[in-house]
C-alpha positions as a Markdown table, in Angstrom:
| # | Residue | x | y | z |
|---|---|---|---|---|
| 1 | Unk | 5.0 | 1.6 | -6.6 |
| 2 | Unk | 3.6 | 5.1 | -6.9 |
| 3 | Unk | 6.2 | 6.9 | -5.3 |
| 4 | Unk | 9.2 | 5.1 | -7.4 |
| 5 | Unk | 7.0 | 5.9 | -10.7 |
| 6 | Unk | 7.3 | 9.2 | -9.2 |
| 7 | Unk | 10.9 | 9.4 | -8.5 |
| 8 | Unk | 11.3 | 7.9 | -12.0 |
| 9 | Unk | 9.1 | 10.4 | -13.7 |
| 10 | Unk | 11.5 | 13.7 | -15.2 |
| 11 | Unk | 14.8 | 11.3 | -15.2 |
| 12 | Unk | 12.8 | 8.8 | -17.6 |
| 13 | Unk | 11.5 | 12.0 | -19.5 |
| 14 | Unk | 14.7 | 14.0 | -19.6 |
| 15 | Unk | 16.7 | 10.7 | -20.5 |
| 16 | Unk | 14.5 | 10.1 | -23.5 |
| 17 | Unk | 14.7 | 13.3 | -24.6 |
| 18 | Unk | 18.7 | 13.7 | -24.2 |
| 19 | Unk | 18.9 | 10.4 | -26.3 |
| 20 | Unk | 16.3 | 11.9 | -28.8 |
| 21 | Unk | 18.6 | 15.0 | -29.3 |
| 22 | Unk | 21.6 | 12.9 | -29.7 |
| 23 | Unk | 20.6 | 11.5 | -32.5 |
| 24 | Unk | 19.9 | 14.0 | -34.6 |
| 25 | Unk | 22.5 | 16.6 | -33.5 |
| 26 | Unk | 25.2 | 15.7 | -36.2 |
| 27 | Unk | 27.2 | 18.7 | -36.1 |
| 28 | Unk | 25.0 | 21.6 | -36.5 |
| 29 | Unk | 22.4 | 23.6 | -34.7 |
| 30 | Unk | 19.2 | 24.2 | -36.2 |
| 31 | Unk | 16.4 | 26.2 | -34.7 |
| 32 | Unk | 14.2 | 23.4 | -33.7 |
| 33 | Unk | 17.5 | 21.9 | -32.0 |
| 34 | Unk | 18.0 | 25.4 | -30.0 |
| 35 | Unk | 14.1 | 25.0 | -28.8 |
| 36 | Unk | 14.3 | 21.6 | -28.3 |
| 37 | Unk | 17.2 | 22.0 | -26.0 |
| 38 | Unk | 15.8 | 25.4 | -24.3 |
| 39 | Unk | 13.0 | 22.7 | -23.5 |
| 40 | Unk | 15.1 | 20.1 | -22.2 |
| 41 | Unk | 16.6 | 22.9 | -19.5 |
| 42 | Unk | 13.1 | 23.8 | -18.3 |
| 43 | Unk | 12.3 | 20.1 | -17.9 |
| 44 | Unk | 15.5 | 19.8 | -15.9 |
| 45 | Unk | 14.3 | 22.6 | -13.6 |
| 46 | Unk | 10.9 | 21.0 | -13.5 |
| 47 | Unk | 12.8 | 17.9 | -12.5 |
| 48 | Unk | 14.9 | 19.7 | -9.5 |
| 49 | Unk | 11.7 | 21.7 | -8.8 |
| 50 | Unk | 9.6 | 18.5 | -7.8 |
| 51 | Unk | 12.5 | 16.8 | -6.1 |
| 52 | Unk | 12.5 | 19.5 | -3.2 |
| 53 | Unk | 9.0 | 20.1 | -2.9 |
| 54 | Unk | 8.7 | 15.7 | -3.2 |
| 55 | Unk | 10.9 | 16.3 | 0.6 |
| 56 | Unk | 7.6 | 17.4 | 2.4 |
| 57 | Unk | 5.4 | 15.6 | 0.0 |
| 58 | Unk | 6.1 | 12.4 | 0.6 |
| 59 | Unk | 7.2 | 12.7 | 4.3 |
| 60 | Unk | 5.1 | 11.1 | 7.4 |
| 61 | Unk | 3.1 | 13.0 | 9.4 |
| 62 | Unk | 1.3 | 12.4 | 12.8 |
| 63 | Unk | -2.1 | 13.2 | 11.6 |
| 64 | Unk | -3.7 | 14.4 | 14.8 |
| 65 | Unk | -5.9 | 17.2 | 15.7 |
| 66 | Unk | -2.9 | 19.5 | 16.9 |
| 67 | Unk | -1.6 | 18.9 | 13.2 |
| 68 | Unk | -4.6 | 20.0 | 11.0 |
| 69 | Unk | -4.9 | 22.9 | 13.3 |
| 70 | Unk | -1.1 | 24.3 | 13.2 |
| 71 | Unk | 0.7 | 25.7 | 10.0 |
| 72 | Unk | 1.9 | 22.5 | 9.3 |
| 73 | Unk | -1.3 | 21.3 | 7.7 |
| 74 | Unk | -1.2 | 24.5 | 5.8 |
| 75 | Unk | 1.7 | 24.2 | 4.0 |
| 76 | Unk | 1.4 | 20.7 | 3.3 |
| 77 | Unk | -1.5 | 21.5 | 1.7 |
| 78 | Unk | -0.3 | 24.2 | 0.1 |
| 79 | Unk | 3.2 | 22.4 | -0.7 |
| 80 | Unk | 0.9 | 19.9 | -2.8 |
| 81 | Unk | -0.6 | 22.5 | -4.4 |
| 82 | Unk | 2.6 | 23.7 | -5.9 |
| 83 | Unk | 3.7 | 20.0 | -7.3 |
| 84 | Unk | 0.5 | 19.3 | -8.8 |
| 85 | Unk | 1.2 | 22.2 | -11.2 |
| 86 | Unk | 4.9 | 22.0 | -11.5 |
| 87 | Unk | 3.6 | 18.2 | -12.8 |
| 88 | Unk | 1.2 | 19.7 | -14.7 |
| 89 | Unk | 3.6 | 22.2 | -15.9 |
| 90 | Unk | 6.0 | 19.5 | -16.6 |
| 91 | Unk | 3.9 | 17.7 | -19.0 |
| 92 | Unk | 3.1 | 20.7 | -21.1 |
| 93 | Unk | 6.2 | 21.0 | -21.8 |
| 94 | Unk | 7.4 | 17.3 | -22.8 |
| 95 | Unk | 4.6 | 17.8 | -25.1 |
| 96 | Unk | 5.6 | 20.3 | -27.0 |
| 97 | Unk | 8.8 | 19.0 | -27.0 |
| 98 | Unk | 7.5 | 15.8 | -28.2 |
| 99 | Unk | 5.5 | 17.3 | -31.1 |
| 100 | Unk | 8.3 | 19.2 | -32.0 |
| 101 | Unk | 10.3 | 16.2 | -32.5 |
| 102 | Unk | 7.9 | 14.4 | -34.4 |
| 103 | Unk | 6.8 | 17.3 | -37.0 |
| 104 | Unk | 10.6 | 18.3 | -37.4 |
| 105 | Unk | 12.2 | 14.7 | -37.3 |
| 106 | Unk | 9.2 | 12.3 | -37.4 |
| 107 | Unk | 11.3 | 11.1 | -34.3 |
| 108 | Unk | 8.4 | 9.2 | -31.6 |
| 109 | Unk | 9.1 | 10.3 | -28.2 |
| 110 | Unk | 6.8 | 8.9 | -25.5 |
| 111 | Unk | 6.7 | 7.9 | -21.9 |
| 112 | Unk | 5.3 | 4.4 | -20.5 |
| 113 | Unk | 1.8 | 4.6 | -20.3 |
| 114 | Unk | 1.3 | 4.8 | -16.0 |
| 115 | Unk | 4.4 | 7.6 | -16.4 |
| 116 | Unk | 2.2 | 9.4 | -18.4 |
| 117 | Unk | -1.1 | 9.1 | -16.4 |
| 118 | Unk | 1.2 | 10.0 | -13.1 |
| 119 | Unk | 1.5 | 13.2 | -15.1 |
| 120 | Unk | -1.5 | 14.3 | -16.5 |
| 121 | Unk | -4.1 | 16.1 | -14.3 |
| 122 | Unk | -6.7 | 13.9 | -13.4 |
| 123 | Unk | -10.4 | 15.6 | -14.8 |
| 124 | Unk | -12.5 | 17.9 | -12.4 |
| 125 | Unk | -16.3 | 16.0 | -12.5 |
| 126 | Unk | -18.0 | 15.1 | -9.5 |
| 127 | Unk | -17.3 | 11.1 | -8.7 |
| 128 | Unk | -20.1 | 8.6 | -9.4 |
| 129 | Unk | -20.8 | 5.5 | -7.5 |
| 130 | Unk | -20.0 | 3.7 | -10.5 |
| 131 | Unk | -17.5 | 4.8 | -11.8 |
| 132 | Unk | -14.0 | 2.8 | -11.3 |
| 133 | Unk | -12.8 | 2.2 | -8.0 |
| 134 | Unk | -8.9 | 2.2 | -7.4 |
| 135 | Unk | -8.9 | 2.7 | -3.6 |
| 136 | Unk | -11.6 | 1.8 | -0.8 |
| 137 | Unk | -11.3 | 3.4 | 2.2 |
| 138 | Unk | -13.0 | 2.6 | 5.5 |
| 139 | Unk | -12.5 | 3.3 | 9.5 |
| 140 | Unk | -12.3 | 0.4 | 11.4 |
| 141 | Unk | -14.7 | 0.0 | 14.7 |
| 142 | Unk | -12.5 | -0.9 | 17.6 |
| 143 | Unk | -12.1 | 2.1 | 20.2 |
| 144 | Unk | -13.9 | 4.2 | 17.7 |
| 145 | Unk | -16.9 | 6.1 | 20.1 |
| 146 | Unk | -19.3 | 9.1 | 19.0 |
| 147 | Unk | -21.1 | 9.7 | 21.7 |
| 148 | Unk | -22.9 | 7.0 | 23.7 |
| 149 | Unk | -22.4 | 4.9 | 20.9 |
| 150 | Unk | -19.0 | 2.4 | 20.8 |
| 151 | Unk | -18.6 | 1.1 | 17.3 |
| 152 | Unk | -16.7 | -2.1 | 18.9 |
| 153 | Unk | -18.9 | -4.6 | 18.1 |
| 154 | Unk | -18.7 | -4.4 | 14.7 |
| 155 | Unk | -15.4 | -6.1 | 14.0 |
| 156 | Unk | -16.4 | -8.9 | 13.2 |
| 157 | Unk | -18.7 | -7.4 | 10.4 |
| 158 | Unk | -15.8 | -5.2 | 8.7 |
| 159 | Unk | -13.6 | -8.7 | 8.9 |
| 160 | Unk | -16.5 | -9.9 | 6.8 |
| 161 | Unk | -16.4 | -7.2 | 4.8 |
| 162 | Unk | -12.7 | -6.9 | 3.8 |
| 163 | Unk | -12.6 | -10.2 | 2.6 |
| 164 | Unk | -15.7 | -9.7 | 0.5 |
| 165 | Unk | -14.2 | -6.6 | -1.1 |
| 166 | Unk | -12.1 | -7.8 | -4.6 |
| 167 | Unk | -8.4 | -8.0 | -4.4 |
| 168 | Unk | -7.8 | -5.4 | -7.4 |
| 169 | Unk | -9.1 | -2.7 | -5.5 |
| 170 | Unk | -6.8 | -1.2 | -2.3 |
| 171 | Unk | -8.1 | -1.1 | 0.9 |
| 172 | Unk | -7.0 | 2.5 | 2.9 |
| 173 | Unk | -8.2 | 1.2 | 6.6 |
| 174 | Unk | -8.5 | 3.8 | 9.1 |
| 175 | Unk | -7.7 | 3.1 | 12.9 |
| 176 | Unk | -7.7 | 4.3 | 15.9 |
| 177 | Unk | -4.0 | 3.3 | 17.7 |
| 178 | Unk | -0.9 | 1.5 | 16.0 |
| 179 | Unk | -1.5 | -1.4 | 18.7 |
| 180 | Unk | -4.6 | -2.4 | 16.4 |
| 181 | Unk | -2.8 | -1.5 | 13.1 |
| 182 | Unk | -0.2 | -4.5 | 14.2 |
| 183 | Unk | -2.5 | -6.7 | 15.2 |
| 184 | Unk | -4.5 | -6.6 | 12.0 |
| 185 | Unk | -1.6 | -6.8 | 9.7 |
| 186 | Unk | -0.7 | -9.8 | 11.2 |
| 187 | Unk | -4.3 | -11.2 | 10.8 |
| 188 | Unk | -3.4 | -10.8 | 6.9 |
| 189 | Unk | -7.3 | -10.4 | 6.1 |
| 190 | Unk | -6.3 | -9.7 | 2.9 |
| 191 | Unk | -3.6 | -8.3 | 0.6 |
| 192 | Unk | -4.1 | -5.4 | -0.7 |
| 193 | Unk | -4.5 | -3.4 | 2.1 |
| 194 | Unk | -2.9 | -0.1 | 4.1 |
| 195 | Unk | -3.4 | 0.8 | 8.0 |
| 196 | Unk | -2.8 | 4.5 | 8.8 |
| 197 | Unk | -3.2 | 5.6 | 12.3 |
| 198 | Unk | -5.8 | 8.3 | 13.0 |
| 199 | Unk | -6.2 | 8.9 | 17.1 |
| 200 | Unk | -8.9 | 11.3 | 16.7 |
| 201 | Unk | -11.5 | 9.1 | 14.6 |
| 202 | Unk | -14.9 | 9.2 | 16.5 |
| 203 | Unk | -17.1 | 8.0 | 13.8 |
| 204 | Unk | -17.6 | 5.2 | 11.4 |
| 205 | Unk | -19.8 | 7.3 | 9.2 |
| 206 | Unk | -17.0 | 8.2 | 6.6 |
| 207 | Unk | -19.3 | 8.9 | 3.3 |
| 208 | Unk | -20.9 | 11.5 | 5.4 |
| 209 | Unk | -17.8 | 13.6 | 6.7 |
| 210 | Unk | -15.0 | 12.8 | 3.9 |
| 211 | Unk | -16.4 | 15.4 | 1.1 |
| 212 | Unk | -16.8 | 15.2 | -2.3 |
| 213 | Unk | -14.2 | 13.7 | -4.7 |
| 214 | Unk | -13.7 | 15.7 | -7.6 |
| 215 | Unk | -11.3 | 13.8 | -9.0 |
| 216 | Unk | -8.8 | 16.6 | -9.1 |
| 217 | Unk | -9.6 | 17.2 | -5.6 |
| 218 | Unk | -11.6 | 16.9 | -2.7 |
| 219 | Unk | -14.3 | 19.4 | -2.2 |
| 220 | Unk | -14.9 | 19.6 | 1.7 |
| 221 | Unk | -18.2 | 21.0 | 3.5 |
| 222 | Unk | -19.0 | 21.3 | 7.2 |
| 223 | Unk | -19.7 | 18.4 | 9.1 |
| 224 | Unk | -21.0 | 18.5 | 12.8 |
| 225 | Unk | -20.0 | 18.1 | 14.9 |
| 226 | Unk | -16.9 | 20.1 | 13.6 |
| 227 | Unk | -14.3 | 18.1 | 15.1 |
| 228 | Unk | -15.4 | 14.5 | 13.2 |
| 229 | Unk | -15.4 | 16.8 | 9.8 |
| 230 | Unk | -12.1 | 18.3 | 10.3 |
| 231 | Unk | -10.4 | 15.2 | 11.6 |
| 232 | Unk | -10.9 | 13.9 | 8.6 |
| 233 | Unk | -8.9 | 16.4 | 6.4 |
| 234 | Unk | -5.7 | 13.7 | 6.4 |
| 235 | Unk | -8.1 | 12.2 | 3.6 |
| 236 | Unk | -6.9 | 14.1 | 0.5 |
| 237 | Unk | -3.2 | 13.4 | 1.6 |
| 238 | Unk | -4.0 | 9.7 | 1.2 |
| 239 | Unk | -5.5 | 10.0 | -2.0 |
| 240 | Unk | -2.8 | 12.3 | -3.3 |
| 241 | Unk | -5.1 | 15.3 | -4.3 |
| 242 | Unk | -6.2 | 19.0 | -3.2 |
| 243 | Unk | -8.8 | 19.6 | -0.9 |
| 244 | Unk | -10.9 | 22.7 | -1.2 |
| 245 | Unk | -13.5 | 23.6 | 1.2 |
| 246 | Unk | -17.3 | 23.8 | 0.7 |
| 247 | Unk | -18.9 | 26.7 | 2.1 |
| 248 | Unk | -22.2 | 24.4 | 3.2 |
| 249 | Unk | -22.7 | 22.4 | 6.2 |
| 250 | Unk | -24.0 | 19.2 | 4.1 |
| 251 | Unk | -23.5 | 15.5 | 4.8 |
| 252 | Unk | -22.0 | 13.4 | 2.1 |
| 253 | Unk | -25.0 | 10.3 | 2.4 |
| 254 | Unk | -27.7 | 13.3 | 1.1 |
| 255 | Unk | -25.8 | 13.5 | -2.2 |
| 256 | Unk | -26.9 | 10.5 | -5.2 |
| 257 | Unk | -25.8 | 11.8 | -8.8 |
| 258 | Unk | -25.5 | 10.5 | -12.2 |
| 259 | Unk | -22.5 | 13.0 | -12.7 |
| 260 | Unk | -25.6 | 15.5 | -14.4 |
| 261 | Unk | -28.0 | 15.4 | -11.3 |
| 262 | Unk | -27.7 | 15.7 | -7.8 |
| 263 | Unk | -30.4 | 14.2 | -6.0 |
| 264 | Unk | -30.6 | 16.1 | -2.4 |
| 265 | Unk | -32.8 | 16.0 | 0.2 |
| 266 | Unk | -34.5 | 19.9 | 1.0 |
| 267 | Unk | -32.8 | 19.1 | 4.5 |
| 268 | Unk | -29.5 | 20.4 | 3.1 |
| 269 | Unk | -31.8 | 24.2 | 3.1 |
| 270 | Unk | -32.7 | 23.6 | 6.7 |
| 271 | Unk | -29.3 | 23.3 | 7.6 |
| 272 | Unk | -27.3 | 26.1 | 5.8 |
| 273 | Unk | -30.3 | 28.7 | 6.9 |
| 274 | Unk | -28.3 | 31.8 | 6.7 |
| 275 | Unk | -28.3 | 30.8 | 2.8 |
| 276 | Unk | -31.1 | 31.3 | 0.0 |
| 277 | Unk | -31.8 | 28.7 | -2.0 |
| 278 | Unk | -30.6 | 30.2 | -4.8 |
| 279 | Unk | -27.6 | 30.5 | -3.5 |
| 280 | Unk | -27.1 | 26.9 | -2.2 |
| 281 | Unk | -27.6 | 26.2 | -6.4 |
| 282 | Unk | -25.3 | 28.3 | -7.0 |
| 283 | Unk | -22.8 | 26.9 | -5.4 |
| 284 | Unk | -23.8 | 23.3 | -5.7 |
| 285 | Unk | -23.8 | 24.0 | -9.8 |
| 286 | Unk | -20.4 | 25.9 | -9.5 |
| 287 | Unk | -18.3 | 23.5 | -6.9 |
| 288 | Unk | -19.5 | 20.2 | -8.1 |
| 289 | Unk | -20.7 | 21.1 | -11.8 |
| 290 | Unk | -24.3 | 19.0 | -11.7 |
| 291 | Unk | -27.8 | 19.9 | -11.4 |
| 292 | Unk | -29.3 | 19.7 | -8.1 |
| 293 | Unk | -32.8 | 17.9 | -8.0 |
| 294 | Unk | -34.4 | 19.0 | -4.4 |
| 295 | Unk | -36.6 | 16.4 | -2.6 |
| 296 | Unk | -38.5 | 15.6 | 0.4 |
| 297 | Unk | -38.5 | 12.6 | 2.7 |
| 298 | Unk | -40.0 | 11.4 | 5.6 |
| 299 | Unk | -40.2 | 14.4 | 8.2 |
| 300 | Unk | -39.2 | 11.6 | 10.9 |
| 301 | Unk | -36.1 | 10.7 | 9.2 |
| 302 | Unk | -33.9 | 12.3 | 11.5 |
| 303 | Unk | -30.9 | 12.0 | 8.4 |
| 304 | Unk | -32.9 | 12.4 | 5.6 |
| 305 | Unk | -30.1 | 10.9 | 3.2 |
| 306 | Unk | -31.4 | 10.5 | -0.2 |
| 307 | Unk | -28.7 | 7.2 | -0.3 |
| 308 | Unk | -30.9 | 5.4 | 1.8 |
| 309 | Unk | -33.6 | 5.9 | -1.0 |
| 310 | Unk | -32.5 | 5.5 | -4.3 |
| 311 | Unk | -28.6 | 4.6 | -6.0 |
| 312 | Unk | -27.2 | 4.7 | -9.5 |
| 313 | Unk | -26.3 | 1.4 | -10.9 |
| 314 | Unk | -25.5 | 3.9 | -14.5 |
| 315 | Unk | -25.2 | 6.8 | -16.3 |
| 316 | Unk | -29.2 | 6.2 | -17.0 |
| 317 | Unk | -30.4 | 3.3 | -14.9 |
| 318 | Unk | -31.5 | 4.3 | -11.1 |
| 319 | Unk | -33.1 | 2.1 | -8.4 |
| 320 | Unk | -35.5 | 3.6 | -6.0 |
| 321 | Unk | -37.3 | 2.1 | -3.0 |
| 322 | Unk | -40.9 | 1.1 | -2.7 |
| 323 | Unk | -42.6 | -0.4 | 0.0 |
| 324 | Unk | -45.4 | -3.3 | 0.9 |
| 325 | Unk | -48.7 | -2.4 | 0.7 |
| 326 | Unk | -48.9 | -3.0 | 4.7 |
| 327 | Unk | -46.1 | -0.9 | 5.4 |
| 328 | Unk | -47.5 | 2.2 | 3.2 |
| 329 | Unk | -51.0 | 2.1 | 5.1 |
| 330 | Unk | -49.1 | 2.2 | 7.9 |
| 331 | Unk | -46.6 | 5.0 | 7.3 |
| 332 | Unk | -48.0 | 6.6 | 4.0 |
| 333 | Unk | -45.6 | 9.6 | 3.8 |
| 334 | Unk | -43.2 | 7.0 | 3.2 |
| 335 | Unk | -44.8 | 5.9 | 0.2 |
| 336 | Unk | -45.4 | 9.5 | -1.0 |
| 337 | Unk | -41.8 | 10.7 | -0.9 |
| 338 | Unk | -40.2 | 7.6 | -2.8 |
| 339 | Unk | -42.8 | 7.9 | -5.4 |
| 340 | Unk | -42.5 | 11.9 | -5.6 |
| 341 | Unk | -38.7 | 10.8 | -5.8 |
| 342 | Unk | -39.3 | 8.0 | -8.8 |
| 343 | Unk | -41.6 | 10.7 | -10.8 |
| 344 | Unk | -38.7 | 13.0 | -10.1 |
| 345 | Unk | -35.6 | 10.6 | -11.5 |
| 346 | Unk | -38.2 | 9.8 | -14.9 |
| 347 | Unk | -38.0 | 14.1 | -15.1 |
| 348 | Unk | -34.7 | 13.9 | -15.5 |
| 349 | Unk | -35.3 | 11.5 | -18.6 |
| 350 | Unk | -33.6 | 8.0 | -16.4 |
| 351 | Unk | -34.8 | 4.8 | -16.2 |
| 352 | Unk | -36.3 | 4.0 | -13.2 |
| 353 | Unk | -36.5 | 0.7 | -11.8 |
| 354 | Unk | -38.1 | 0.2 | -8.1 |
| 355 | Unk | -36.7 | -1.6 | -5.5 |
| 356 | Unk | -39.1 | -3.1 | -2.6 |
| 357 | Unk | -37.5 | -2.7 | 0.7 |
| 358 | Unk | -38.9 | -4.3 | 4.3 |
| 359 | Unk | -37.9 | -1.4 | 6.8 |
| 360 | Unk | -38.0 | -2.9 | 10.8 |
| 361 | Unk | -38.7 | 0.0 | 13.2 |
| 362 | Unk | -38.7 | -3.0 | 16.2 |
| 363 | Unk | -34.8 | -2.8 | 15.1 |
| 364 | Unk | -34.2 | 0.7 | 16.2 |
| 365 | Unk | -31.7 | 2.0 | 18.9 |
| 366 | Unk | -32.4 | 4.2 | 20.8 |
| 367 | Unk | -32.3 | 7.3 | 19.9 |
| 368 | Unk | -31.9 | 6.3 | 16.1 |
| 369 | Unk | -33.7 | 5.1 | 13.1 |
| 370 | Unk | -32.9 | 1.5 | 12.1 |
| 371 | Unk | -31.8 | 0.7 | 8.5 |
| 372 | Unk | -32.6 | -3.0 | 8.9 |
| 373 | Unk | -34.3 | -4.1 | 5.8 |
| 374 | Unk | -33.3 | -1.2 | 3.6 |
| 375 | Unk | -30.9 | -2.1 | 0.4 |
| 376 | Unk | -29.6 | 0.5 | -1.9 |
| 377 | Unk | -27.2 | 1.6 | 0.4 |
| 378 | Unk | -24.9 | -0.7 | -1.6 |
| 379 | Unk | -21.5 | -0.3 | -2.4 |
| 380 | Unk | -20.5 | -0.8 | -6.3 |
| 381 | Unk | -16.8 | -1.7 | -6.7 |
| 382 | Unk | -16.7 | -2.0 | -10.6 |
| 383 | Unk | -17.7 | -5.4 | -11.5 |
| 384 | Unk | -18.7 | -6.2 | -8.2 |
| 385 | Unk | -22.0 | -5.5 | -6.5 |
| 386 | Unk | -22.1 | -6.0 | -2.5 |
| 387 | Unk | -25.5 | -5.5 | -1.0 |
| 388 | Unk | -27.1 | -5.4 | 2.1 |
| 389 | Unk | -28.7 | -8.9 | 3.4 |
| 390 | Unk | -30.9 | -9.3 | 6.6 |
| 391 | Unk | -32.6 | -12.8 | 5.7 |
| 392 | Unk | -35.9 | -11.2 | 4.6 |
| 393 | Unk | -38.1 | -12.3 | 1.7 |
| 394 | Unk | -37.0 | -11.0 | -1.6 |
| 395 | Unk | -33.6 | -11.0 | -1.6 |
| 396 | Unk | -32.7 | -13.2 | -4.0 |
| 397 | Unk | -34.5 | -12.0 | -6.4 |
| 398 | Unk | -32.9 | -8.7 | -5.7 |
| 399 | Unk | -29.2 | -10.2 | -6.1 |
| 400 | Unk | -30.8 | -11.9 | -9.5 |
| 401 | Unk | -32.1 | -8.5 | -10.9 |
| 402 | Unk | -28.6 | -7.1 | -10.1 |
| 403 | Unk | -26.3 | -9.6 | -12.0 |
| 404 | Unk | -28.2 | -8.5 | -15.2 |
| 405 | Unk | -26.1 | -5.3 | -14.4 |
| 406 | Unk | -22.6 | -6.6 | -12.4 |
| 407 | Unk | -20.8 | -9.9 | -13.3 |
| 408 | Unk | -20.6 | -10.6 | -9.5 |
| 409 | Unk | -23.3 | -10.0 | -6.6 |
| 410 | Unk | -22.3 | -10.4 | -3.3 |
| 411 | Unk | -24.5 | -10.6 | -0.1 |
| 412 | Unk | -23.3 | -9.7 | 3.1 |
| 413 | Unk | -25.2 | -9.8 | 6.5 |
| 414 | Unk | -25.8 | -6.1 | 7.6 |
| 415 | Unk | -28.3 | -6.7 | 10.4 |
| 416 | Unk | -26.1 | -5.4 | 13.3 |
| 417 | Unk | -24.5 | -2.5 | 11.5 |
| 418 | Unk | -28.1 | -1.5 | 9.9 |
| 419 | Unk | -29.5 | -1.2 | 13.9 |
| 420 | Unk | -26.6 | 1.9 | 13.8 |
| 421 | Unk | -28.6 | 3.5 | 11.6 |
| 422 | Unk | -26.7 | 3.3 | 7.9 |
| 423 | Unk | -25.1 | 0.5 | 5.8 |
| 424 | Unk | -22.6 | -0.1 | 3.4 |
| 425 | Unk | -22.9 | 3.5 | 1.4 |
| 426 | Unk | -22.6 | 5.0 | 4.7 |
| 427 | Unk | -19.3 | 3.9 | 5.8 |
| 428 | Unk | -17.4 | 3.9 | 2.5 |
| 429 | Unk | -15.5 | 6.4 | 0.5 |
| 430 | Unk | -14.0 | 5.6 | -3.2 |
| 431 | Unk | -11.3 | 7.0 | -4.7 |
């Protein structure tokens, strides 16, 4: 669909504008005619222009290691550089022809409504997780290994989780061989839904090594290990945007933001440490245009991902965790740092309403820190709300307090994937 509206795009444009022309040229030439064709011609070149540079564009690549690493990956990026601003360029200029035909004639000239959005740059802000969501995208378990950990076992769980995700949205599903591409496309989980191949995926974890969309593009940090990070640069090719790099080492789960605040976790110092603070602002205020709010949590959390604490739900509305009164005499620092983090979301002016969470350390892996029991690492999908369920006390009431904010609240039974260490946040990435 996108790539016909594309192919459609100048011929709809020129072909409205040649018939616009038509009927007013009655056998003279006046000055606005000479501009208006002198417009025409550069929105034929525009058209001719984008048509070669549409040959790499839209051609198939083998996105493997070996490609993000050769020239290949450079000038396909750079290639899409150069169409988003012949587009751009493009519009501009069917807009002053446009206007010209409208103060000069009072003759409308407009494209269809989706032509006009393909055209249009799409605004530099920092997304938010509620914003609208067009496109989900998730890697898929099976084969997928980081380490001593194989993601296998959670099949059944993202099978579960496709079909809970609403059909308007489209589902970009990452895997790891074309055998398994086939063989869910013929399971039809649902409809809406695209399997690209990706060999080198070796983690589930996509919030935390896919970047930052910025709308206009994707702003890409450091991820370690480097190899998961860069493996995941085919990312900005599927959502049909730039991709600028981020000169921090920074995980994407230690991000929360209203689109004015950042919420970040002082871990993100510890690990850029050839960097002042100051200058960590500085770029944080510059790259992604939002204030960064610095916190502190639990010196055992080995992530220290401020979305395992708090989430947006809007613009001013923020949840934040709490805990039983037997779990804070027990770990009190925990207590301390989500209500250091509550006094510092009422700061920033927001409305802050406190969640009460029932972490279960008996649920840990080894080697990492269960997320059984923790819920704002949910994943809003417009009108839709899916959260986190383990069969604890409380939730309910949770999914009840939620539907005063999202028509529909869905549940889904995260136990297994939470003993990995993150939930539904965690492994998402919106577009």
């Amino acid at each position: 669909m996108r790539e016909n509206l594309e192919a459609d795009f100048e011929n709809s444009a020129t072909q409205n504008a040649e018939n616009a022309i038509k009927h007013l040229t009655t056998g003279f030439e006046s000055s606005s005619i000479i501009r208006l064709r002198a417009l025409l011609a550069r929105l034929e070149f525009i058209q001719a222009q984008e048509a070669v540079l549409n040959m790499v564009r839209l051609q198939e690549h083998d996105y493997n290691n070996n490609w993000h690493l050769s020239k290949e990956h450079y000038n396909h990026t750079h290639n899409f550089t150069l169409w988003r601003l012949i587009r751009a360029e493009g519009y501009k200029v069917f807009e002053q022809f446009k206007d010209i035909m409208w103060e000069e004639f009072k003759v409308p000239v407009e494209w269809q409504e989706e032509q006009a959005q393909l055209a249009s740059l799409p605004q530099t802000r920092l997304r938010r997780d509620f914003d609208p969501v067009k496109q989900l995208f998730l890697v898929y378990p099976t084969d997928v290994r980081e380490g001593t950990w194989d993601y296998s076992s959670l099949a059944a769980f993202y099978d579960r989780l496709l079909s809970a995700v609403p059909e308007s949205i489209e589902v970009v599903v990452l895997v790891k061989s074309s055998r398994l591409a086939l063989e869910l496309s013929r399971r039809r989980l649902r409809q809406r839904v695209q399997y690209v191949v990706h060999s080198e995926l070796e983690s589930i974890w996509l919030r935390d090594y896919a970047g930052f969309n910025m709308g206009s593009h994707l702003a890409k940090p450091s991820f370690y290990p480097k190899r998961i990070g860069d493996n995941m640069k085919l990312l900005h090719s599927l959502m049909g945007t730039d991709m600028k790099p981020l000169d921090l080492v920074w995980d994407g789960g230690n991000l929360v933001t209203n689109g004015r605040c950042a919420f970040i976790s002082d871990r993100l110092l510890k690990h850029n440490p050839k960097k002042t603070k100051a200058d960590i602002e500085q770029i944080i205020s510059s790259e992604l245009q939002v204030k960064p709010v610095w916190v502190q949590l639990p010196e055992y959390d080995t992530l220290a991902h401020t979305d395992g604490y708090m989430t947006f739900i809007s613009e001013n509305v923020v949840l934040v965790s709490t805990y039983s009164e037997a779990w804070s005499r027990k770990h009190p620092e925990d207590q301390q740092c989500v209500d250091a983090l509550a006094r510092h979301a009422t700061t920033e002016g927001l409305q802050v309403i406190r969640i009460l969470e029932h972490p279960d350390s008996s649920a840990d892996k080894k080697g990492m820190q269960s997320a059984v029991g923790t819920y704002l690492n949910m994943l809003l999908l417009n009108d839709t709300c899916l959260i986190p369920a383990y069969g604890l006390p409380g939730e309910q009431e949770l999914a009840q307090l939620l539907r005063q904010y999202f028509p529909t609240v869905v549940s889904i039974d995260c136990s297994e994937l939470a003993r990995y260490g993150g939930i539904l946040h965690c492994i998402s990435f919106c577009n």
